[in-house]
C-alpha positions in Angstrom: 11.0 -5.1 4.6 10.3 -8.8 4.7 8.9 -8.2 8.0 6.1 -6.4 6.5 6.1 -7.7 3.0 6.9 -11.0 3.2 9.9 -13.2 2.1 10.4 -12.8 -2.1 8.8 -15.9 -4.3 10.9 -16.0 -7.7 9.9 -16.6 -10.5 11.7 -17.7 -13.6 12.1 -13.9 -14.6 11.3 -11.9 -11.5 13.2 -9.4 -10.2 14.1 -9.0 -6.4 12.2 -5.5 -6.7 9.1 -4.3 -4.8 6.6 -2.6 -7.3 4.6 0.0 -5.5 0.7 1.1 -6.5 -1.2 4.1 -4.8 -4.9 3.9 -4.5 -7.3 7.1 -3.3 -8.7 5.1 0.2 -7.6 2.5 2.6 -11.2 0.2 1.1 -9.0 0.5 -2.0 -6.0 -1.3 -0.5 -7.6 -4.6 0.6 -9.9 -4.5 -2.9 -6.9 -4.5 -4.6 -5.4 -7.1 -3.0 -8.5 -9.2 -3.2 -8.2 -8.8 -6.5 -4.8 -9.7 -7.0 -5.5 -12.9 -4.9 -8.6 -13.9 -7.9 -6.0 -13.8 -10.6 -3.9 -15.7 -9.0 -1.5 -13.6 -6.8 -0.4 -14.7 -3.0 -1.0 -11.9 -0.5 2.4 -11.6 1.8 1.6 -9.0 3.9 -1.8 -7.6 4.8 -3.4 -4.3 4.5 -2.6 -2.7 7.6 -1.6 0.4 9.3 1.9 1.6 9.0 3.5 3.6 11.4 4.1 6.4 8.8 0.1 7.1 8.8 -0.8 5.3 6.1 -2.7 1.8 5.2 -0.8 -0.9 2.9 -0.2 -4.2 2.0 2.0 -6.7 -0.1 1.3 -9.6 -2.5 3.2 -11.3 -4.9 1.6 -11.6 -8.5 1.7 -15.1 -10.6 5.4 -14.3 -12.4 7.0 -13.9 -9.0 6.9 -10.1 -8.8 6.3 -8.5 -5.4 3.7 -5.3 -5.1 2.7 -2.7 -2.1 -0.5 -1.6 -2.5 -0.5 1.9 -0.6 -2.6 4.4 0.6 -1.0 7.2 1.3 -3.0 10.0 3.1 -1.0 12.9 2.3 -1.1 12.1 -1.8 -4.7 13.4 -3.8 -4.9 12.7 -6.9 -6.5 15.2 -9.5 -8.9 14.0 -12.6 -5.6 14.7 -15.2 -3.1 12.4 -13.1 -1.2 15.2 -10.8 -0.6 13.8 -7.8 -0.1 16.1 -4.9 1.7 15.6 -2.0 0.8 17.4 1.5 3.1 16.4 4.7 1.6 15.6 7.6 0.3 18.3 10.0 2.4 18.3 13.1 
């Protein structure tokens, strides 16, 4: 994982997890992680292609916590919260 995330940045309190947040498009991805890079985060890995299909990318927030942004083409997302999932078509 460090490959594609980047190596971990402790903080006084973080934990040596990877947090993970799905967004609805790949725009969403790099917005998010532009975001996270105004309040102060580090981006460790950058929105890309994965081999799985999807697009994500990795930053580290201000306390040390790693995060994949992630979008995931086979997940929808309903008004009420329900995510869906739908494998990829062979």
């Amino acid at each position: 994982m460090a490959a594609e995330a980047g190596e971990f940045h402790r903080g006084d309190a973080a934990a040596p997890i990877t947090l993970g947040h799905n967004v609805s498009s790949e725009d969403e991805v790099t917005a998010v992680l532009d975001r996270a890079t105004a309040a102060g985060g580090t981006v460790t890995g950058p929105a890309e292609r994965r081999d799985w299909g999807g697009v994500s990318g990795y930053f580290t927030d201000p306390d040390g916590y790693r995060w994949e942004v992630v979008h995931n083409p086979g997940l929808s997302f309903a008004p009420d919260g329900t995510i869906t999932f739908a494998p990829p078509q062979a």
